[in-house]
C-alpha positions as CSV (number, residue, x, y, z in Angstrom):
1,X,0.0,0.0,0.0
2,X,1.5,3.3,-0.9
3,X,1.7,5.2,2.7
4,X,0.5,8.8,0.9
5,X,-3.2,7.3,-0.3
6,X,-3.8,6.4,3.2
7,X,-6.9,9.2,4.6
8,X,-8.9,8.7,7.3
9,X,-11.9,10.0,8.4
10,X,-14.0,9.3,11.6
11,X,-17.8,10.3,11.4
12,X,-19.3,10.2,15.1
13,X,-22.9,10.4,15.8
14,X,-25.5,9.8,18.7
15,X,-29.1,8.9,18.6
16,X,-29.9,12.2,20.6
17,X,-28.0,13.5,17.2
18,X,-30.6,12.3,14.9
19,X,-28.6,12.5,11.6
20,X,-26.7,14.7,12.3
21,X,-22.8,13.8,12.1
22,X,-19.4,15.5,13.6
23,X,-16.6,14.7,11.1
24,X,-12.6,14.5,11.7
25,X,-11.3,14.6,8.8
26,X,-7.1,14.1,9.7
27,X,-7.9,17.0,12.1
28,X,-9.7,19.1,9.8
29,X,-13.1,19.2,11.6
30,X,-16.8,19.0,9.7
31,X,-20.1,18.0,9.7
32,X,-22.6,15.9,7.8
33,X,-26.8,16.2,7.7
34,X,-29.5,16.0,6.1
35,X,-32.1,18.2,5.2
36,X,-35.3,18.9,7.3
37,X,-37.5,17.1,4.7
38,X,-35.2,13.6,5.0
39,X,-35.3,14.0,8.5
40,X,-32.2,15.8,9.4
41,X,-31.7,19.2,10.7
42,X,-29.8,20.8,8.1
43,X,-26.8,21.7,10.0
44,X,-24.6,20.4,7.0
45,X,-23.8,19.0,3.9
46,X,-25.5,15.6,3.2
47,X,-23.6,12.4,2.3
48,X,-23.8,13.3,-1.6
49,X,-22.9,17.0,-0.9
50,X,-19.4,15.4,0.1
51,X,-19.3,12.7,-2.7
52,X,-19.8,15.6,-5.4
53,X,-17.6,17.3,-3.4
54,X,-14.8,15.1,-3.6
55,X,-15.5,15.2,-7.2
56,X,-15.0,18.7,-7.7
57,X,-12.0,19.3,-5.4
58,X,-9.9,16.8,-7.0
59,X,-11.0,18.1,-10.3
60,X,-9.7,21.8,-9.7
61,X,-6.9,20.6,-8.1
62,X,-5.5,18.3,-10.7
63,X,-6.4,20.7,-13.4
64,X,-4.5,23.9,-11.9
65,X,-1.6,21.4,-10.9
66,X,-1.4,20.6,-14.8
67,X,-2.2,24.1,-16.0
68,X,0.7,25.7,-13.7
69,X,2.8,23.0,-15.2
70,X,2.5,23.7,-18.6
71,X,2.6,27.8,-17.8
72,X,-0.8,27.9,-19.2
73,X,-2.6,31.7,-18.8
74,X,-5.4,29.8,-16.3
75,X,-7.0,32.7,-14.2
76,X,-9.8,30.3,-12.7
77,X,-11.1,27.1,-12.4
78,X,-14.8,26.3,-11.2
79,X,-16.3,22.6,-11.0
80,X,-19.9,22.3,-10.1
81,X,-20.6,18.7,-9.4
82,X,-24.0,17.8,-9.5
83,X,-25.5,14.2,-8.3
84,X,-29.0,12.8,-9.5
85,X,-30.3,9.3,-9.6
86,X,-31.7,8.6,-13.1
87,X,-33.9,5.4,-14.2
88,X,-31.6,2.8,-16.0
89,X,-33.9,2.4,-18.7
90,X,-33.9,6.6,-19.5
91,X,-29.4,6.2,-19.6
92,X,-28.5,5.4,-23.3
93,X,-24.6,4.7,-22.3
94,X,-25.4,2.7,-19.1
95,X,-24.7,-0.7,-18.8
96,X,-27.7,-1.3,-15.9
97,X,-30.7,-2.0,-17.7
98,X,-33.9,-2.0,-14.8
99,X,-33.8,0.3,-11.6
100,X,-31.4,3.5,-10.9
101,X,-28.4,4.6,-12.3
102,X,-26.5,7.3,-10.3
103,X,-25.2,10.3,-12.6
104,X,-22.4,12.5,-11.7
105,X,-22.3,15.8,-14.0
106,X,-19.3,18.0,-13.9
107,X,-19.5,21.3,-15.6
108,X,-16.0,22.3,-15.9
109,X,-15.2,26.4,-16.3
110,X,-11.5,27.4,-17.0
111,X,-11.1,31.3,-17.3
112,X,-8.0,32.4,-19.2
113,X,-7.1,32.4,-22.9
114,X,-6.7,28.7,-23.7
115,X,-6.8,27.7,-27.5
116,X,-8.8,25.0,-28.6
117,X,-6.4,21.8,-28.1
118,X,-5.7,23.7,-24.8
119,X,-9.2,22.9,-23.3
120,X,-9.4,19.6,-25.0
121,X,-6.4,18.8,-22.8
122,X,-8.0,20.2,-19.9
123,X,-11.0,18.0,-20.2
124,X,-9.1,15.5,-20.8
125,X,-6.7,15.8,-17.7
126,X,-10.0,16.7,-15.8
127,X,-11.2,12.5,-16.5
128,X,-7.8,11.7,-14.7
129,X,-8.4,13.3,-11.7
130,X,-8.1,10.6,-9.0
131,X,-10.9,10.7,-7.2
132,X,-12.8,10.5,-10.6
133,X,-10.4,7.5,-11.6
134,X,-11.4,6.1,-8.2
135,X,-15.1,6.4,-8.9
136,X,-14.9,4.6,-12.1
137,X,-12.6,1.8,-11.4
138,X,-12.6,-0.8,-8.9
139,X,-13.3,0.0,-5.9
140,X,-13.7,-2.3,-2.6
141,X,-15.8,-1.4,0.7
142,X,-14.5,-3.7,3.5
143,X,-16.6,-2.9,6.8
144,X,-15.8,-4.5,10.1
145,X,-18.4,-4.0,13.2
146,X,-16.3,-3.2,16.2
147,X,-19.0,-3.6,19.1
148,X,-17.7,-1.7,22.3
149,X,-19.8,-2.2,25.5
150,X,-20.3,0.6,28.0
């Protein structure tokens, strides 16, 4: 295991909490919800909020780490992420056929004067972010329940 992909994050929450969550994040501290109508109190972001996130973070990190690279005139970068669950049978390019398909759709805006094969590049570099090359690769979930009594 490389040692500089390991992040950890511990999500705390009570039942007097309801949904709402406190976050450490390595040290950086946040908090999850959800909104009124799903029960929560809206204190926070909700689980998806921090997927699409993710998304959009590494996104505008990787693109100005490329752009400053190359020297490339980039004023700004904005990424609006934006998370829906779709029907399978309404997703032409999906491989699910019955039930829901989840959809991320990044709308990537680079401000500066970038020529044609310039932004191709961009969007390109933009699909090897990798929290995007994460997403669509493999990806493993291994939960353990760690009962504690008292």
């Amino acid at each position: 295991m490389l040692e500089d992909s390991v992040h950890k994050a511990t999500v705390t929450n009570t039942l007097e909490d309801g949904l709402f969550c406190n976050i450490d994040a390595d040290g950086h501290k946040l908090v999850g919800d959800e909104p009124e109508d799903l029960g929560g109190h809206n204190k926070g972001p909700a689980p998806y909020h921090y997927l699409a996130t993710a998304l959009g973070t590494c996104t505008a990190m990787t693109l100005n780490m490329y752009a400053n690279r190359k020297k490339w005139p980039v004023e700004q970068i904005k990424v609006d992420v934006i998370h829906k669950k779709i029907k399978a049978e309404d997703c032409d390019d999906c491989e699910t056929k019955k039930g829901s398909v989840d959809v991320l759709e990044r709308h990537i805006k680079v401000t500066g004067d970038l020529d044609r094969e310039q932004q191709e590049r961009m969007l390109e570099i933009a699909n090897k972010c990798p929290v995007h090359r994460t997403l669509m690769g493999e990806l493993k979930i291994r939960s353990k329940l760690v009962c504690k009594v008292g």
